[in-house]
VEXLOMAR-853866 format. One record per residue (C-alpha): x, y, z; residue in three letters. Coordinates in Angstrom, 2 decimals. Layout:
% VEXLOMAR-853866
@px=X; py=Y; pz=Z; r=Ala $
...
% end
This chain:
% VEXLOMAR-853866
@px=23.82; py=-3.05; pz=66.84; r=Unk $
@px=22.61; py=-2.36; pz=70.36; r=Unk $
@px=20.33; py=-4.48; pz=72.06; r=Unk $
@px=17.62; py=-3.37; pz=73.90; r=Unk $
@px=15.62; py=-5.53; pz=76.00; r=Unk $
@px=11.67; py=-5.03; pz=77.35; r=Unk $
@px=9.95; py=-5.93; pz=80.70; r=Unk $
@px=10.15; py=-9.34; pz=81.47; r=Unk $
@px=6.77; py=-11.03; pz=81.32; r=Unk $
@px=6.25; py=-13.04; pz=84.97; r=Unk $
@px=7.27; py=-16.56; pz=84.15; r=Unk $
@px=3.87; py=-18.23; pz=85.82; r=Unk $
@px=1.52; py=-15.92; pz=83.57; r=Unk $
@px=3.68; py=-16.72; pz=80.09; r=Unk $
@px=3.61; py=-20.53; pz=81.41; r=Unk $
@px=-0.18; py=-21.07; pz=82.17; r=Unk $
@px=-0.75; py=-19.19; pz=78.42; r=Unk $
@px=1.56; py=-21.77; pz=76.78; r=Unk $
@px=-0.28; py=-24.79; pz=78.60; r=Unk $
@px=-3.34; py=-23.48; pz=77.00; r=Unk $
@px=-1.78; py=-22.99; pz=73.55; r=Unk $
@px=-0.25; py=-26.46; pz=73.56; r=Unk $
@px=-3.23; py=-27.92; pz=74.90; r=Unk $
@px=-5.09; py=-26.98; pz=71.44; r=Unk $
@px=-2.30; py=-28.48; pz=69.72; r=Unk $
@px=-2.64; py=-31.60; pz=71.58; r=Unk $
@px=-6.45; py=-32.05; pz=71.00; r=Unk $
@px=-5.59; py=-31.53; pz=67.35; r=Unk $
@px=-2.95; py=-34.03; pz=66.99; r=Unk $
@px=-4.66; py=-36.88; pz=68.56; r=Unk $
@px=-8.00; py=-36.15; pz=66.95; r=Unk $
@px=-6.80; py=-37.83; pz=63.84; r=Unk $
@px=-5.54; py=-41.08; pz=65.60; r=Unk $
@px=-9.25; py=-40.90; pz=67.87; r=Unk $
@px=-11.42; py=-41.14; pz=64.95; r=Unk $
@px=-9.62; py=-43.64; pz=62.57; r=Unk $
@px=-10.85; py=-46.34; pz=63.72; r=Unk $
@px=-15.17; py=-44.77; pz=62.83; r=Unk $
@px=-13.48; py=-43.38; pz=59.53; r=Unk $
@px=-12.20; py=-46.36; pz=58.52; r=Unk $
@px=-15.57; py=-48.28; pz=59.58; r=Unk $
@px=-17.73; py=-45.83; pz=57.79; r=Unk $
@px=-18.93; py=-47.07; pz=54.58; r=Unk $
@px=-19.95; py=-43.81; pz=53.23; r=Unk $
@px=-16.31; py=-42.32; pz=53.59; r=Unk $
@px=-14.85; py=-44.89; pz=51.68; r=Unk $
@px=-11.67; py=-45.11; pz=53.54; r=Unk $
@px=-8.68; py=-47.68; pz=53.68; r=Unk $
@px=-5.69; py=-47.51; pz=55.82; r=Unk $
@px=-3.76; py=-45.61; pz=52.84; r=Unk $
@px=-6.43; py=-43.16; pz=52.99; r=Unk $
@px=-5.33; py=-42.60; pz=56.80; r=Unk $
@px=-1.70; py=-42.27; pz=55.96; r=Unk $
@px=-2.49; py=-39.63; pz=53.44; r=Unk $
@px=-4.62; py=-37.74; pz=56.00; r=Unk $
@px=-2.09; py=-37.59; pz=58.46; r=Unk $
@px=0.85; py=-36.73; pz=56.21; r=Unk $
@px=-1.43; py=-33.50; pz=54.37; r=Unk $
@px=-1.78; py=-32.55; pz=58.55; r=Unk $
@px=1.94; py=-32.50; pz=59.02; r=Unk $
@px=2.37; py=-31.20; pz=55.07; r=Unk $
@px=2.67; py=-27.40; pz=56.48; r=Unk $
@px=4.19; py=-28.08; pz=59.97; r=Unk $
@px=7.90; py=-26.90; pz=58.53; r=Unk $
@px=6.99; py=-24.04; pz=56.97; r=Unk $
@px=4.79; py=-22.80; pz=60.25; r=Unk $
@px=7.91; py=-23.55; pz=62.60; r=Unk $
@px=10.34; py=-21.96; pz=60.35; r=Unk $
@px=8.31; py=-18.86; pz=59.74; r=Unk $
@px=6.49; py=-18.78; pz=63.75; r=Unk $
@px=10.38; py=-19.09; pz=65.20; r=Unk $
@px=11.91; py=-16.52; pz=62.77; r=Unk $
@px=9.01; py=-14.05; pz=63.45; r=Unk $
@px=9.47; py=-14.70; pz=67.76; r=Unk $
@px=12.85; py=-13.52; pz=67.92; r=Unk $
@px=12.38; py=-10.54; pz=65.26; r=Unk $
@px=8.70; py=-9.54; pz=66.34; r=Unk $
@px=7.49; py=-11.42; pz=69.71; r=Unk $
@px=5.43; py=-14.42; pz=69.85; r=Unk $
@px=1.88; py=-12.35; pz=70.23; r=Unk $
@px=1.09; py=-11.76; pz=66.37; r=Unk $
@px=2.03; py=-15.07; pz=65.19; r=Unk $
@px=0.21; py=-17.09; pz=68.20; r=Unk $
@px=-3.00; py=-15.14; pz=66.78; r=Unk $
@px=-2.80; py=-15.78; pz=63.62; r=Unk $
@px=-2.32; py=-19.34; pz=64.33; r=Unk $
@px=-4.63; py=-19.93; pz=67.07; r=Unk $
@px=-7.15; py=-18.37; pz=64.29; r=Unk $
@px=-6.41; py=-20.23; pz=61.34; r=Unk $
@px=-6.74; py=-23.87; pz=63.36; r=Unk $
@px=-9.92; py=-22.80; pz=64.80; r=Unk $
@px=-11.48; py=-22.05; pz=61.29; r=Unk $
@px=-9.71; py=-25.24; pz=59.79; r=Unk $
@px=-10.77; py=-27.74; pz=62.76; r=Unk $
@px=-14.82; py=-25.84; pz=61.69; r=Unk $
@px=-14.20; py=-26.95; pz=58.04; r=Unk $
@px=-12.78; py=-30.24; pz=59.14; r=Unk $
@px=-15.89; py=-31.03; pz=60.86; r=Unk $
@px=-18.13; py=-29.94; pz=57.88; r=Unk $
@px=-16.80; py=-31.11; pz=55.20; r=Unk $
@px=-18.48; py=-33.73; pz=52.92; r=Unk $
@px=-15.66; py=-36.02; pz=52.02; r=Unk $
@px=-12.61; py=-36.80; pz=52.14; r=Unk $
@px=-11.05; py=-34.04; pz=49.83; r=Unk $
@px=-12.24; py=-31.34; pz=51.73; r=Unk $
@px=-10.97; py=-33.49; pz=55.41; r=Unk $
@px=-7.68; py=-33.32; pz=53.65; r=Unk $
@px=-7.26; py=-29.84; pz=53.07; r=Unk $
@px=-9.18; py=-28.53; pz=56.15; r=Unk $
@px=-6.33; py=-31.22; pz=57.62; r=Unk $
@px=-3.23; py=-29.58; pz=55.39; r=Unk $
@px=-4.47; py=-25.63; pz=57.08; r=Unk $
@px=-4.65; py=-27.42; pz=60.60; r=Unk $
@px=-0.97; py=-28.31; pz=60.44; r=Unk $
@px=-0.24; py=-25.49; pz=59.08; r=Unk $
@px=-1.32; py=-23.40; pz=62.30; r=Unk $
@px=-0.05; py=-26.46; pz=64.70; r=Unk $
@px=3.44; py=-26.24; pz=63.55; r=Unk $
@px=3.85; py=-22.99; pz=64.53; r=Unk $
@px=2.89; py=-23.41; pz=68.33; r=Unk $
@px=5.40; py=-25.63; pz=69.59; r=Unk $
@px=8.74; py=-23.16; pz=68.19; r=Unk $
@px=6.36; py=-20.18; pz=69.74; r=Unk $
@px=5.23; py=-21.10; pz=73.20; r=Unk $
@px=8.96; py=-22.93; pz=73.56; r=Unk $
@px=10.32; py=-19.48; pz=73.15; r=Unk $
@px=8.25; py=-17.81; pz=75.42; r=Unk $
@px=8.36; py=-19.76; pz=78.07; r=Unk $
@px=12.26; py=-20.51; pz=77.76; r=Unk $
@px=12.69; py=-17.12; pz=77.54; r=Unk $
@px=10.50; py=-16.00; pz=81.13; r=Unk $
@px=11.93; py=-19.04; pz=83.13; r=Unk $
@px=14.38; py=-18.96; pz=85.67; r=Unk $
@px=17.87; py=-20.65; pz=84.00; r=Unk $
@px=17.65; py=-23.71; pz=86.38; r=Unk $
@px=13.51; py=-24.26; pz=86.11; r=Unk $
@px=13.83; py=-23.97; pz=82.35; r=Unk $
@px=13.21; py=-27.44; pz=81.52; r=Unk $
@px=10.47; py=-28.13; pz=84.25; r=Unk $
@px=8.78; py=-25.06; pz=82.72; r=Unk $
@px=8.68; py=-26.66; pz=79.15; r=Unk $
@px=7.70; py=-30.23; pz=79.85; r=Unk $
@px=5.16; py=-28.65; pz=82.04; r=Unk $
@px=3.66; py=-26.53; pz=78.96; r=Unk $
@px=4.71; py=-29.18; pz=76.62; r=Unk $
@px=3.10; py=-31.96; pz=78.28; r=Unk $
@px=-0.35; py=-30.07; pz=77.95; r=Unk $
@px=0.06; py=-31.52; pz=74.42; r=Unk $
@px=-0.26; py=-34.80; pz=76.04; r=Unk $
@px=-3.35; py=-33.57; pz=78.28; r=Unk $
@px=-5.14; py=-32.28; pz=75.14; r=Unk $
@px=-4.63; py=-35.52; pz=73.52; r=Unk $
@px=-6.09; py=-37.10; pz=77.17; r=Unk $
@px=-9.07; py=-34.90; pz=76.25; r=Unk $
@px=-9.73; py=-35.83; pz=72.18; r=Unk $
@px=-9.26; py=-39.79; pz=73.46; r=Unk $
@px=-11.72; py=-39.20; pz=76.33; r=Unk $
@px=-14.18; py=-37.40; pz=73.99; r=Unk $
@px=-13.72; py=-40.50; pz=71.58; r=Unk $
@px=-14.37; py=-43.06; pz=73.67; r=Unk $
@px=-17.52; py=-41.35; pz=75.07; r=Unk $
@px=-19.07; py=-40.35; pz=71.69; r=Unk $
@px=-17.76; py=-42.86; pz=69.17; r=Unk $
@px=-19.28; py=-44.79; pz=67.81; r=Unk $
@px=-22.80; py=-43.49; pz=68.90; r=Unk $
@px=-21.92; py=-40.11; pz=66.94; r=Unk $
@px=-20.81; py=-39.20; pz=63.95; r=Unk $
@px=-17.00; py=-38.93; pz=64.04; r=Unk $
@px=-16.38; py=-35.47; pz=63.14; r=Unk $
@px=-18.03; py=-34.16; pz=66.19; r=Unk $
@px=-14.50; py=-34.31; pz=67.63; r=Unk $
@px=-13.37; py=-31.89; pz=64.85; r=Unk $
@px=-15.90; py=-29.56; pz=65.32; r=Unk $
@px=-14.82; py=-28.97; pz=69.50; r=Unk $
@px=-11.66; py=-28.04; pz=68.01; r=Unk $
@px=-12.47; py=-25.15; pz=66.84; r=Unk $
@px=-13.65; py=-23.66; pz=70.37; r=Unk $
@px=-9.89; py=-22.10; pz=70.86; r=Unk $
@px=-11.11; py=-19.12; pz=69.15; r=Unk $
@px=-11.96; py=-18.21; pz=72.65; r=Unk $
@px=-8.69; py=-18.08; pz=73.50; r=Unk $
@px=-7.74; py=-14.78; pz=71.59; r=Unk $
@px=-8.30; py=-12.30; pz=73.98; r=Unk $
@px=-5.89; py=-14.25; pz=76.61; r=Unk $
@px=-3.42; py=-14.23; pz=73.90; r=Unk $
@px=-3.57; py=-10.52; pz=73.29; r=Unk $
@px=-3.56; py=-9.88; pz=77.47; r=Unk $
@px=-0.86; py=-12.26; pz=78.55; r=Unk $
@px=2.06; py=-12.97; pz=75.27; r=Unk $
@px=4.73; py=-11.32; pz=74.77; r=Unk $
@px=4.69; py=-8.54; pz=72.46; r=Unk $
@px=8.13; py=-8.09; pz=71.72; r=Unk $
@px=11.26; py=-10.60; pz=71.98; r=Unk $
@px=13.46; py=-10.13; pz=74.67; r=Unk $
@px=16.26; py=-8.85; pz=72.81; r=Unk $
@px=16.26; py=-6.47; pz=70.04; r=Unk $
@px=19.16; py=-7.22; pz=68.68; r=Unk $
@px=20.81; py=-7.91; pz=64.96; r=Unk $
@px=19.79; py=-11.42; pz=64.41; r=Unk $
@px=20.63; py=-11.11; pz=60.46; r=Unk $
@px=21.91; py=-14.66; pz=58.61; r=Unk $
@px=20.50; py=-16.54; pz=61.93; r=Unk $
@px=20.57; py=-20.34; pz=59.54; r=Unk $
@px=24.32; py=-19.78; pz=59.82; r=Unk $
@px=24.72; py=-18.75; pz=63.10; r=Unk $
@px=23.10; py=-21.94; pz=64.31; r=Unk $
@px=26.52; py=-23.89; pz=62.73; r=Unk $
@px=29.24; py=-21.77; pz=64.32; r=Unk $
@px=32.25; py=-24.68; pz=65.51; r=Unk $
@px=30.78; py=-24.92; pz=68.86; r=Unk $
@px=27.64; py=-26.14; pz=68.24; r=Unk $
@px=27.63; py=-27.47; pz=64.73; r=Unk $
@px=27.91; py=-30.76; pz=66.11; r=Unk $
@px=25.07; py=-31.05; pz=68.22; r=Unk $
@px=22.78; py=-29.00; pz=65.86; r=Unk $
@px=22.86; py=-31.86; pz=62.83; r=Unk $
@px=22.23; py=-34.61; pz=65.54; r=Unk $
@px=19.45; py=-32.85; pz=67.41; r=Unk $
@px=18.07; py=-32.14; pz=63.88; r=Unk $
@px=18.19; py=-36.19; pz=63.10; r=Unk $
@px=16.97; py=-36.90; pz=66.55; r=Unk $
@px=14.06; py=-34.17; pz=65.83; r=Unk $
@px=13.29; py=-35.51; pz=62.37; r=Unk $
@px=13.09; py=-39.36; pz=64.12; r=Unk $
@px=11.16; py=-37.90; pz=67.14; r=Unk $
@px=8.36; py=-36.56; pz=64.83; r=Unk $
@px=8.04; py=-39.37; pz=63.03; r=Unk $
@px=7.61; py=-41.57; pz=66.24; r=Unk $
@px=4.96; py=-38.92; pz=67.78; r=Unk $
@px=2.88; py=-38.54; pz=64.32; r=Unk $
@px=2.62; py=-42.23; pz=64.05; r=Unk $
@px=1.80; py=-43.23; pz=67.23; r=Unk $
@px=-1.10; py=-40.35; pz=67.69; r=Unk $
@px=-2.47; py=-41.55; pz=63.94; r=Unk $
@px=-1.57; py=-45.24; pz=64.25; r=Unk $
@px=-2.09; py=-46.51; pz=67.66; r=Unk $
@px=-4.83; py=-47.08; pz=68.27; r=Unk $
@px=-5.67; py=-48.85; pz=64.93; r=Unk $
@px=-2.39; py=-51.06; pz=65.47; r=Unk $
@px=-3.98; py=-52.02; pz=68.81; r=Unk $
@px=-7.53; py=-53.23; pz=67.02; r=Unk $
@px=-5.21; py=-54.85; pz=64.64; r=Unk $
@px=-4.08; py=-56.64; pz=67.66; r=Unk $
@px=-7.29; py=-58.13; pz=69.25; r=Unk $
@px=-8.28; py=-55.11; pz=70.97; r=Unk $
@px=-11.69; py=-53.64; pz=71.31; r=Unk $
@px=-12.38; py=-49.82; pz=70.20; r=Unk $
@px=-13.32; py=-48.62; pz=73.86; r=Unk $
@px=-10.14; py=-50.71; pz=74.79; r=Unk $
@px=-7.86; py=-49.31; pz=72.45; r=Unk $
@px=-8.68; py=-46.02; pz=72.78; r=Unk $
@px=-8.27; py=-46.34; pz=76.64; r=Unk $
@px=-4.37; py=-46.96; pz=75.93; r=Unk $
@px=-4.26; py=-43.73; pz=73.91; r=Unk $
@px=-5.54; py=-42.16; pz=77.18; r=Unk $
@px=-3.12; py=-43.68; pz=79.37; r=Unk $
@px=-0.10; py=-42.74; pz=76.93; r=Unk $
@px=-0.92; py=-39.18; pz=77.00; r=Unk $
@px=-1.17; py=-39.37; pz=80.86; r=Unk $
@px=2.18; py=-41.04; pz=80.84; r=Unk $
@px=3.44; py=-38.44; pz=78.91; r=Unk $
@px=2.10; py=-35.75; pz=80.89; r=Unk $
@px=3.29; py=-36.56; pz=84.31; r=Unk $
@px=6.27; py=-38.56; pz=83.55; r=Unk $
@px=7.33; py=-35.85; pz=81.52; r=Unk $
@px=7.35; py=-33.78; pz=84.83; r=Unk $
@px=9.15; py=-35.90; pz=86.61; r=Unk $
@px=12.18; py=-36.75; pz=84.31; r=Unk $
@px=12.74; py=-32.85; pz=83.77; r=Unk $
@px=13.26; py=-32.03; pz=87.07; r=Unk $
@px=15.88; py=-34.70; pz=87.09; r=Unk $
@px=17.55; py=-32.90; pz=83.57; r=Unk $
@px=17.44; py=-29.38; pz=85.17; r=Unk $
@px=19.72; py=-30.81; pz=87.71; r=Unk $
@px=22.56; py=-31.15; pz=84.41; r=Unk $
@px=20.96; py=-34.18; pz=82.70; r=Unk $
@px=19.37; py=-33.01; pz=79.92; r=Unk $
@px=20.92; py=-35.29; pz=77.43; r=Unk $
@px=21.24; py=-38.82; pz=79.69; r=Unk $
@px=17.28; py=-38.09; pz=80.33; r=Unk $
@px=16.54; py=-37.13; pz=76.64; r=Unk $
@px=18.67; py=-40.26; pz=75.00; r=Unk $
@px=16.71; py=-42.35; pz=77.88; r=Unk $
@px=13.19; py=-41.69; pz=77.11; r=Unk $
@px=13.52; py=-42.42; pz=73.47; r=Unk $
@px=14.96; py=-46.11; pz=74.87; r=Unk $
@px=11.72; py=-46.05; pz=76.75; r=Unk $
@px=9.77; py=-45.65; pz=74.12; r=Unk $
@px=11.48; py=-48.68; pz=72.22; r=Unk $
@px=11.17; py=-51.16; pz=75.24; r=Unk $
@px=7.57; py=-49.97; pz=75.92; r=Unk $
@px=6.38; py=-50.48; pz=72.29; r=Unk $
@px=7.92; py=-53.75; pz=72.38; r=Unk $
@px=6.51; py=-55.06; pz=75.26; r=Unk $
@px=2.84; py=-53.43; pz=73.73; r=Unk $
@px=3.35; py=-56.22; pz=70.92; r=Unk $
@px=3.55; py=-58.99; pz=73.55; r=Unk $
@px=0.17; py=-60.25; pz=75.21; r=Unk $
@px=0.60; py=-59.30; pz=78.69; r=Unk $
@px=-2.68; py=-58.27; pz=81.42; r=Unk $
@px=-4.25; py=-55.39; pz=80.85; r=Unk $
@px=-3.76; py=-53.69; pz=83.63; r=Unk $
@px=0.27; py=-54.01; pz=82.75; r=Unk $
@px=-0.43; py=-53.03; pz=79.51; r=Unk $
@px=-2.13; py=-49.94; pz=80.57; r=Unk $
@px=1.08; py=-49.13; pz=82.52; r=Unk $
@px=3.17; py=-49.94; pz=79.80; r=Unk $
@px=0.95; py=-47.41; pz=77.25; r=Unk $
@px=1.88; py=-45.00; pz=79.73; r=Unk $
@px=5.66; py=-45.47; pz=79.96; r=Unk $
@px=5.65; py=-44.90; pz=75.92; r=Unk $
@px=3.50; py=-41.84; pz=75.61; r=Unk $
@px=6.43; py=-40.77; pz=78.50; r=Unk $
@px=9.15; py=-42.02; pz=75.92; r=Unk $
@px=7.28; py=-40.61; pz=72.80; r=Unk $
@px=5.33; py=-37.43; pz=73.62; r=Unk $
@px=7.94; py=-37.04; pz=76.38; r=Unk $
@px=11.13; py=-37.71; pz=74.74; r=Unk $
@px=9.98; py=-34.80; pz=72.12; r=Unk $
@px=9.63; py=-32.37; pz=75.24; r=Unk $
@px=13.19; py=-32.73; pz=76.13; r=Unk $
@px=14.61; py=-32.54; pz=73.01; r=Unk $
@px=12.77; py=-29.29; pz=72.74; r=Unk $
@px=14.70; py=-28.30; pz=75.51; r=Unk $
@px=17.51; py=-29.41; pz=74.41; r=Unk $
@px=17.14; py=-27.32; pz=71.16; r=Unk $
@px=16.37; py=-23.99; pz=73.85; r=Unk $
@px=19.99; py=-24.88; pz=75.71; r=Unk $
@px=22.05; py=-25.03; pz=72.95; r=Unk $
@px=21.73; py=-20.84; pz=72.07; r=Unk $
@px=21.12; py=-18.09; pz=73.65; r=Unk $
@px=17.62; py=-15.87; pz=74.28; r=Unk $
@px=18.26; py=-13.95; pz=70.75; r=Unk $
@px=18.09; py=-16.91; pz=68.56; r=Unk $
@px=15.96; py=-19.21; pz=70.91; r=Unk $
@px=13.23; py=-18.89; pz=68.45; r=Unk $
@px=15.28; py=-19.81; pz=65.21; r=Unk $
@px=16.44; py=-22.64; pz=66.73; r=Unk $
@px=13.31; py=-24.29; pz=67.80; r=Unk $
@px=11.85; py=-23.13; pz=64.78; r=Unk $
@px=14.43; py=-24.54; pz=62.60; r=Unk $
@px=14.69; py=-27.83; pz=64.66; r=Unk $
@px=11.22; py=-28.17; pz=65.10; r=Unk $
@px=10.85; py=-27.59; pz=60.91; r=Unk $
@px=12.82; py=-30.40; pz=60.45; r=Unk $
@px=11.50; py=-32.63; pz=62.71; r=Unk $
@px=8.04; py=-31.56; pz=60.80; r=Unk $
@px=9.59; py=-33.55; pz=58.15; r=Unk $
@px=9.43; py=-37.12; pz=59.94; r=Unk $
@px=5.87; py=-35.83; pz=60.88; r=Unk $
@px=4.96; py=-35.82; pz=57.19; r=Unk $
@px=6.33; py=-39.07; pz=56.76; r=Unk $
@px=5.62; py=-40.86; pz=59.94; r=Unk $
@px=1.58; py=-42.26; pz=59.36; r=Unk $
@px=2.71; py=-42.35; pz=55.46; r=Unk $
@px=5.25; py=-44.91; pz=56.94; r=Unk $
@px=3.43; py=-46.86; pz=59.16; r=Unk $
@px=0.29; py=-46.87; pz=56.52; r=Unk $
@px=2.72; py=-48.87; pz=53.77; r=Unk $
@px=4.18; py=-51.13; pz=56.79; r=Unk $
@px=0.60; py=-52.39; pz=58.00; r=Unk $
@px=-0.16; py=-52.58; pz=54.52; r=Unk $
@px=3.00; py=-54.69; pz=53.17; r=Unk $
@px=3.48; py=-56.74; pz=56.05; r=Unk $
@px=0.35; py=-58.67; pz=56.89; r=Unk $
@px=1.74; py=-59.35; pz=60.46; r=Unk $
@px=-0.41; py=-57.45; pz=63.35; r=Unk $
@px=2.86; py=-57.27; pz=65.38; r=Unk $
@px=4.60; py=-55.01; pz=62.33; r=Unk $
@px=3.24; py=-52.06; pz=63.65; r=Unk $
@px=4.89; py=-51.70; pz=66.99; r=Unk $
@px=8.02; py=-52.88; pz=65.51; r=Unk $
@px=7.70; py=-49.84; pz=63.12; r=Unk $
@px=7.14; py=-47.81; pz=65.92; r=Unk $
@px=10.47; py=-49.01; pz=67.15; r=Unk $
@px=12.69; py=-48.11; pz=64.56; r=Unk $
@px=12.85; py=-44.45; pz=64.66; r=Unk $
@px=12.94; py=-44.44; pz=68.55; r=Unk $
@px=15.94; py=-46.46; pz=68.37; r=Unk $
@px=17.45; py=-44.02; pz=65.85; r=Unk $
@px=16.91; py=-40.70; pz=67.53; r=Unk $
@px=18.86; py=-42.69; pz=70.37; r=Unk $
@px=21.36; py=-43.14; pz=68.24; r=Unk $
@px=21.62; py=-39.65; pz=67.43; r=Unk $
@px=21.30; py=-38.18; pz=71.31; r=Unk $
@px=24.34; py=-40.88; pz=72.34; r=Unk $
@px=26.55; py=-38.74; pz=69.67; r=Unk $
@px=25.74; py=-35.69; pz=70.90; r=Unk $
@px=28.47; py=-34.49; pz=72.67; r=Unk $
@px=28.49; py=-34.48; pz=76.45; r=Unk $
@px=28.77; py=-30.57; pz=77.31; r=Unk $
@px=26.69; py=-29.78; pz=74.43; r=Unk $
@px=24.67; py=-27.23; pz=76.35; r=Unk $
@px=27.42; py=-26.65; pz=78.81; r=Unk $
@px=27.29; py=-22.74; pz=79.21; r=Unk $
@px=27.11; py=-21.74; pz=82.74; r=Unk $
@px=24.70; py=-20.90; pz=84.79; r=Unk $
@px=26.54; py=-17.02; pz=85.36; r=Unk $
@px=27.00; py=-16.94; pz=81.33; r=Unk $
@px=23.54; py=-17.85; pz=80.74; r=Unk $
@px=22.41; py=-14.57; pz=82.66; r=Unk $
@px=24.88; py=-12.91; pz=81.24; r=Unk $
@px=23.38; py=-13.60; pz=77.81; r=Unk $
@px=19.73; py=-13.18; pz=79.22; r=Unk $
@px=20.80; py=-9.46; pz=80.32; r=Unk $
@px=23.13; py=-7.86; pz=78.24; r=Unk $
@px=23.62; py=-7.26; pz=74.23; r=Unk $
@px=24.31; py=-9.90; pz=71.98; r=Unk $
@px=27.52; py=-9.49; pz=70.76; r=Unk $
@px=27.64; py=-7.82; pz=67.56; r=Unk $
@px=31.27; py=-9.93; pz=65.99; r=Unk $
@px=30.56; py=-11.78; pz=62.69; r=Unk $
@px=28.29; py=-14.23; pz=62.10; r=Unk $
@px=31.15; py=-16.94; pz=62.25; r=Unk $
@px=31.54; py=-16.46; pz=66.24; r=Unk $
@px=30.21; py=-19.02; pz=68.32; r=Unk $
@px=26.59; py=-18.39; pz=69.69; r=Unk $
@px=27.90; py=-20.45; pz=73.22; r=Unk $
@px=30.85; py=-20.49; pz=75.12; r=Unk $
@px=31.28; py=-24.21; pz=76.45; r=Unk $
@px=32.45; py=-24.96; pz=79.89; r=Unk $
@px=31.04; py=-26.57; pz=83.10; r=Unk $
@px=27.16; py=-26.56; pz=83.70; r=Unk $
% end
């Protein structure tokens, strides 16, 4: 099948639209994690740290099914239609989230709000991968990724200024102000996916010999990526009261980890674009390992504060670059299956991440079991990115634009996707 090909969207427009996409779907995923503490204090909610677990796992409940579905429909349709459907349907849920009467209506108001959120990652990743120039790619993603981090700044910031003197699902009911951003959606997305190409059978087409590899451990390093993210942005900040902290105090350390994230992030991807994708990526999930240990020590504040922000750079940040690493791997066509794919699975360890750490507080009655939870899965998805072969996004810069600007090739779907040689 031919491929045809519309105008390129500038790259700075598509950019500053996916920073404002991802910046809802920041504010959403730390909103859980900034009111736990007032839930769980609020006598009329009857609600126990198993409660919170169950909260935050109905959240991540739809996540695969929205990045499966939102990265299919970017490479077949465009990212416009499916970024307004999703932008809408988290808007309305966040409304009923910060209506509802109890907990059974938090939960599924909660279930429809993940539902939405799990599409925008796979969505604004393809965009923006596919409008930036081949060596700014990854700056361009951790820069609209880390506005997940900056979101999350903003949901701790509104926390700590309105809780506990108001009720706590105030913060739910601010999230459903990006309705506004529709008509920015419809003016500055993508309509149509840059190629138009046949993109049947794209599940097997992501395990072709070259990349086969690399596509199961970026899946486990996904899946353990998630789980780290979803816990720490449910957990945190009750792990840290567990710990001696005060509210204001711990909340403050959710604030600097999402700063950490945000500008670290930044910084370590302009190091990958320069053919380091994978040292930086295994490197922030070792971050994230040695910060959360240290967070279980007592240190000074002020070092701890640093120290928050080093693992929102290895958590929040880590999950950037393996984002990009899921955009190197293929070309433009299937960009979106693969992040939506990738991203699906990871959704997985998102479902069972605050499940997880709920039953470790809850079995192990030591206030230092939480960070150590936190640990495990960064030390896996380590693991995982040390395995991944070395020249696992190795196509060249000259290939690259030769698969931005030309047809896909149209040879069975057992051909590889990549051709692997220098970077």
């Amino acid at each position: 099948m031919t491929a045809t090909r519309p105008p390129k969207q500038h790259s700075g427009t598509v950019l500053g639209l996916g920073c404002l996409v991802l910046f809802v779907d920041g504010y959403d995923l730390f909103s859980l994690g900034t009111i736990a503490p007032s839930l769980l204090r609020d006598p009329a909610w009857g609600a126990t740290p198993a409660t919170l677990g169950l909260l935050g796992s109905l959240t991540a409940l739809g996540m695969p099914f929205g990045s499966i579905i939102a990265g299919r429909a970017a490479d077949r349709r465009g990212p416009r239609l499916p970024l307004l459907i999703a932008i809408t349907g988290i808007s309305v849920a966040m409304l009923g989230a910060g209506l509802a009467p109890g907990l059974a209506g938090l939960g599924i108001a909660r279930f429809v709000t993940g539902m939405g959120v799990g599409a925008l990652a796979p969505l604004v990743g393809t965009m923006v991968a596919n409008a930036a120039p081949a060596h700014r790619r990854t700056l361009h993603l951790a820069a609209a990724m880390g506005s997940i981090g900056a979101g999350g700044t903003l949901s701790a910031l509104l926390g700590r200024l309105l809780l506990p003197h108001a009720h706590f699902q105030v913060v739910f009911l601010l999230g459903a102000l990006p309705i506004l951003l529709l008509p920015l959606i419809r003016a500055w997305a993508p309509a149509h996916p840059p190629i138009t190409s046949d993109t049947r059978r794209p599940l097997r087409r992501l395990f072709t010999p070259a990349t086969r590899r690399s596509t199961i451990l970026l899946w486990i390093a996904a899946f353990s990526s998630m789980t780290l993210v979803y816990s720490t942005t449910s957990w945190l900040p009750t792990v840290l009261m567990n710990n001696g902290y005060a509210l204001t105090s711990s909340l403050e350390f959710s604030i600097a980890f999402t700063v950490g994230a945000s500008i670290g992030g930044l910084a370590v991807s302009i190091y990958a674009d320069r053919g380091h994708l994978r040292l930086v990526t295994t490197g922030t999930f070792l971050l994230a390992a040695a910060a959360l240990f240290t967070l279980s020590t007592q240190q000074p504040r002020p070092l701890l504060l640093l120290v928050s922000a080093l693992a929102g750079l290895g958590a929040l940040g880590g999950q950037n670059m393996l984002i990009a690493c899921l955009s190197a791997l293929y070309p433009p066509a299937l960009r979106g299956t693969s992040l939506g794919y990738g991203l699906g699975i990871g959704r997985l360890g998102a479902i069972a991440g605050p499940a997880y750490l709920a039953l470790v507080t809850t079995l192990i009655a030591s206030p230092r079991a939480g960070f150590y939870a936190f640990m495990v899965p960064a030390l896996i998805g380590a693991a995982a990115l040390y395995l991944v072969p070395k020249n696992f996004a190795t196509t060249s810069e000259p290939t690259r634009d030769r698969l931005r600007n030309e047809p896909e090739p149209t040879t069975s779907d057992d051909s590889p996707i990549s051709t692997q040689s220098r970077e």
